[in-house]
N, C-alpha and C positions, 0 to 999 in steps of 0.2 A: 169748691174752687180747685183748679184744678195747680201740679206744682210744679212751678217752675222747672225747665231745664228735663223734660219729656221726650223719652229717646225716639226719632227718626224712625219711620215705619219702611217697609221694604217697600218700594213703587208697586201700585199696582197695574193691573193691564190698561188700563184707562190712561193714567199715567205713561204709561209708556209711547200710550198711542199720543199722547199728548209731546210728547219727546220728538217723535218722528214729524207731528205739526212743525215744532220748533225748527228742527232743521231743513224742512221745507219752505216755509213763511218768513225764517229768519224772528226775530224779536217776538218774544212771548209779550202775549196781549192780558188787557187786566183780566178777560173773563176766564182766561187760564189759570191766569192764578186764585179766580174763586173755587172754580169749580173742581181741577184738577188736583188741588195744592192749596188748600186751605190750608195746612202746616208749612207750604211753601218747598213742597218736596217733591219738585218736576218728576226730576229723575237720575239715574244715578251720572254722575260727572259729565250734566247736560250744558252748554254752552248756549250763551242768548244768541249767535249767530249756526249754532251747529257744527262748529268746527272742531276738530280734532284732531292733528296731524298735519301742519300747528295748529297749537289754539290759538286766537287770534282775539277773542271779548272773551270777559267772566265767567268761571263758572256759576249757573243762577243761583244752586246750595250747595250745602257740604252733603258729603253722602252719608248714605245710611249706617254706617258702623262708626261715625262718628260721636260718640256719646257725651251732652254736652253736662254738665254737672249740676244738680239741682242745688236750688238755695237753701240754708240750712231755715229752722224756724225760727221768729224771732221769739226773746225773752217776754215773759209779762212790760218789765221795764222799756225796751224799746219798740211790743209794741203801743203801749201809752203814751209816749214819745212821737213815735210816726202819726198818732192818730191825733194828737196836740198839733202837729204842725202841720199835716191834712187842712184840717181847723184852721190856723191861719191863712193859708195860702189859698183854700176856698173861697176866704174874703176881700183876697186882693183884686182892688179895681183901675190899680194901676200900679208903677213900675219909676223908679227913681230917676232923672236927668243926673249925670256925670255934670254935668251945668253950672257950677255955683249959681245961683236964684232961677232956675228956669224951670219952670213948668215941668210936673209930673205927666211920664205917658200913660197911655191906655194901654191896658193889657188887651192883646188881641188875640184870638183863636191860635193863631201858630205858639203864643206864650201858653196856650193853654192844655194845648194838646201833649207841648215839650215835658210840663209839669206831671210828668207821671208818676204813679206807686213806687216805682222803680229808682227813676229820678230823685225824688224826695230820698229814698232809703239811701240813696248813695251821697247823698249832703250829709244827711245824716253820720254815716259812717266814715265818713271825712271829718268830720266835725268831733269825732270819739260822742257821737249820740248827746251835742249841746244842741237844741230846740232852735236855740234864739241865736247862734252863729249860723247853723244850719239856715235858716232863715233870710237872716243877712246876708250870705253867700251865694244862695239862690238868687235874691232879687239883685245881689251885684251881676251875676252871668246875666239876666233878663237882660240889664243895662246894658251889658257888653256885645250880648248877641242885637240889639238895636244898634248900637253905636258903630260897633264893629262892621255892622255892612252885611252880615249873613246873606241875606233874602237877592240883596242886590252883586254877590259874586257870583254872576252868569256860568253855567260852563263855558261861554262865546269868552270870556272875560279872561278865565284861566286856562282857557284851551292854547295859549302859546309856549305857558310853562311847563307844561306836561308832552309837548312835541314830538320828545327825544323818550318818553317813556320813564324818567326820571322817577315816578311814582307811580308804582299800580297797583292796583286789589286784585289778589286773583287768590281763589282755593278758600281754604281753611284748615284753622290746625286739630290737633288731635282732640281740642274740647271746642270745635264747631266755631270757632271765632274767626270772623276773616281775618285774612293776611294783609296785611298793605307794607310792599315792597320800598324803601327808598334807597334809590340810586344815583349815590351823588357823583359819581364820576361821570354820567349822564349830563350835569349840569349845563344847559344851553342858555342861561338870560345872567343877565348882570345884577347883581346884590340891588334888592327894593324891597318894599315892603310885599308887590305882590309872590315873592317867593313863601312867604310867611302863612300870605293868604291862600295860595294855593294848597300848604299843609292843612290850613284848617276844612277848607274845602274838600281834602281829601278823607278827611278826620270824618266830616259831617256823610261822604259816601258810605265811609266805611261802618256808620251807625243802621245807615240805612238798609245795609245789606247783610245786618245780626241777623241770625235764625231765632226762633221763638225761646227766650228761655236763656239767650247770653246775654252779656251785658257788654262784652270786653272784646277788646280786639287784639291781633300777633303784629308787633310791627318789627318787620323783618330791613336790617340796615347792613348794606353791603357794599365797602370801601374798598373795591377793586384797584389797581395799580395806576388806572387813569387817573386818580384823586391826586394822585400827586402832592405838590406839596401846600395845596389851598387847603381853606377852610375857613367854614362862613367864620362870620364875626361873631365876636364875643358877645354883643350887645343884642345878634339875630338869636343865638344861642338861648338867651336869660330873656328874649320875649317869647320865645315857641316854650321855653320851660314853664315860664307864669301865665299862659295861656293854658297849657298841659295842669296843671297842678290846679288854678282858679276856679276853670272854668269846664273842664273832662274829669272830672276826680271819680275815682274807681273807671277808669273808662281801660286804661292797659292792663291785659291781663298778664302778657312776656313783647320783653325786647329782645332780638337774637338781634347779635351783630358779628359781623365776620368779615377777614381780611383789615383788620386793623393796622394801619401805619401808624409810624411813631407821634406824626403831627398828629394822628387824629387826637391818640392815648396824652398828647399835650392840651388838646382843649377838653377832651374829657376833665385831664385835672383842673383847669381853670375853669368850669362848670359845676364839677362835684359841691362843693359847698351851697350850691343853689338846687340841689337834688334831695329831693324829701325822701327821707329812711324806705319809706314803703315803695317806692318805686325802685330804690337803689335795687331792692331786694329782688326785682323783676325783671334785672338786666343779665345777660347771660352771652358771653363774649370767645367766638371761636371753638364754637362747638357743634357736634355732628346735628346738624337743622332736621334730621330722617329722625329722630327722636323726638321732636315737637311736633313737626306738620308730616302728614302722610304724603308717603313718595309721587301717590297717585295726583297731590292736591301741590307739589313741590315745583317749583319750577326747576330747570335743570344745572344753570346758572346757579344754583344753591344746593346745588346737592339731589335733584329731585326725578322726574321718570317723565314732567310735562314738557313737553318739546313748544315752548310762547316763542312768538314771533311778534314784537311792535308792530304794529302797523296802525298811527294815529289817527285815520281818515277812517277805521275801521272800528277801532278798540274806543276811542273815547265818544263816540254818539252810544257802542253799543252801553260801554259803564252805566253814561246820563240818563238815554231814558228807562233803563232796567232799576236804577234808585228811584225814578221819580214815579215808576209806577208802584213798586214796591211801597212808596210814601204813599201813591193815591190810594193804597187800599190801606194804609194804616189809617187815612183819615177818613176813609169812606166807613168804616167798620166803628170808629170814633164819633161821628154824627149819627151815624145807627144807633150807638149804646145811649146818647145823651146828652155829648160832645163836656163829658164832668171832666175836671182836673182831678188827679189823683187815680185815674185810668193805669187798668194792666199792661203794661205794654207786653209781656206774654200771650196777651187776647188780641192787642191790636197787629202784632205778628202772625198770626195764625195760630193761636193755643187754643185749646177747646172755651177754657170758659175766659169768664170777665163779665163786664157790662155793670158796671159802676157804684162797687162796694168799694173803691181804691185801692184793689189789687192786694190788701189784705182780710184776711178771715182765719181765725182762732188763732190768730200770733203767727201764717204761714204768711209769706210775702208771696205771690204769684203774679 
């Protein structure tokens, strides 16, 4: 098996030649990313539309001197633990109703494929390695990603909220994590739930666009002078925090935040009490951002050497379908192995191995 967190190979000429398709064709197609980029490493600071001066859609990966960190082993103890709750969630044939008396759901391929090696490990680890919370906390996110509406927030749905560029993925930082930008003095819609929704939708891009072997993403927050003297509510605050905490655990790897006004540093205090220790730890306030993210992966606006230019008619079809193909091959590669719960998602990224030990062997998580 092979381990997690496998550093980036230099592009080869094949690769490159694949690079130049890109910016010819515009949108890399699946069979590029079989053939060329089974690790998902086009090439170096390749764009889905070929842009460069500006850029104008994502970069497809991080580049090759990004090194992302391998996972350490686990303990004999947890892994008997992971392989106990393997064991249960293999057996689950269905999924709890939030409902008082209603009917339990089916668990369906997209709950099953979510359920990875990975997955589990980080319940786990949220859980300080209890089986049976672990457990339970899993099958409350099942609930929440049905209830919640996942499947059914369109990008057509949340494509108004993001108009203004308000939020975007672009780059990655110096351990290979995407970046996802929020800019709240961008804000163009009026306090609802779909501002909410569109975080999580942005959350669920930024999953899709990990490289092989991360788990975490950089979310980069930047309260320029337009922020003036708003700020969401208290109440929007403490559900994006219990959505973050419940239902993403282990998912941030670093928060950077910069240009902080006084109002912000006021609802930060009225929020800190609802901020779990481990995340507190992850936050990082007004500091040079060229020490986290590479200048080359920086946008400029933050300190960085990319010269982005919004343009929504352009940037958000290319984000959409560059995730959704990236999904089709995590699940095309997931029905190849077996379509098992407890799948590598190392493998379903582009790792060399996998194919349905559950992503552990000899106590190594992969």
């Amino acid at each position: 098996m092979a381990t997690v967190g496998q550093p980036q190979q230099t592009p080869s000429a094949e690769e490159a030649q694949t690079d130049s398709q890109i910016k010819a064709n515009g949108l890399v197609n699946i069979q590029d990313l079989h053939t060329s980029a089974a690790k998902l490493s086009i090439a170096e600071n390749a764009t889905v539309d070929g842009s460069t001066d500006p850029v104008k859609t994502p970069f497809i990966n991080p580049p090759s001197y990004v090194k992302i960190p391998t996972t350490p082993s686990l303990t004999s103890d947890q892994s008997t633990k992971y392989s106990k709750l393997l064991t249960a969630v293999q057996g689950w044939t269905t999924k709890p109703s939030s409902t008082p008396n209603a009917s339990a759901i089916p668990i369906t391929d997209s709950d099953r494929i979510w359920l990875t090696c990975e997955c589990l490990l980080r319940y786990l680890r949220a859980t300080k390695w209890d089986v049976q919370q672990a457990a339970n906390r899993l099958q409350a996110t099942l609930t929440w990603r049905h209830e919640y509406g996942l499947e059914t927030h369109t990008s057509e749905y949340i494509s108004p909220e993001n108009a203004t560029g308000k939020q975007l993925l672009q780059g990655y930082d110096t351990a290979g994590r995407p970046c996802l930008y929020l800019n709240p003095g961008k804000q163009n819609t009026e306090r609802s739930n779909r501002q909410v929704e569109h975080l999580v939708f942005m959350l669920e891009r930024t999953i899709d666009l990990m490289p092989a072997g991360q788990e975490t993403l950089a979310l980069l927050i930047n309260f320029d002078k337009k922020m003036g003297g708003d700020r969401p509510p208290l109440w929007q605050g403490k559900q994006v925090l219990n959505i973050l905490q419940s239902h993403y655990p282990e998912r941030l790897g670093r928060s950077l935040v910069i240009n902080i006004p006084w109002v912000v540093w006021t609802f930060f205090k009225l929020i800190n009490p609802f901020i779990d220790p481990t995340t507190k730890e992850k936050l990082k306030f007004d500091q040079d951002l060229r020490q986290f993210v590479p200048p080359s992966q920086l946008l400029k606006t933050h300190g960085g050497d990319v010269h982005f230019v919004y343009d929504h008619d352009v940037y958000w079809p290319a984000l959409n379908e560059l995730a959704a193909k990236k999904r089709a091959m995590m699940e095309e590669k997931w029905v190849e192995a077996g379509k098992k719960v407890g799948e590598s998602e190392y493998f379903l990224r582009g790792g060399e191995d996998g194919g349905g030990d559950g992503g552990v062997e000899n106590g190594n998580a992969s």
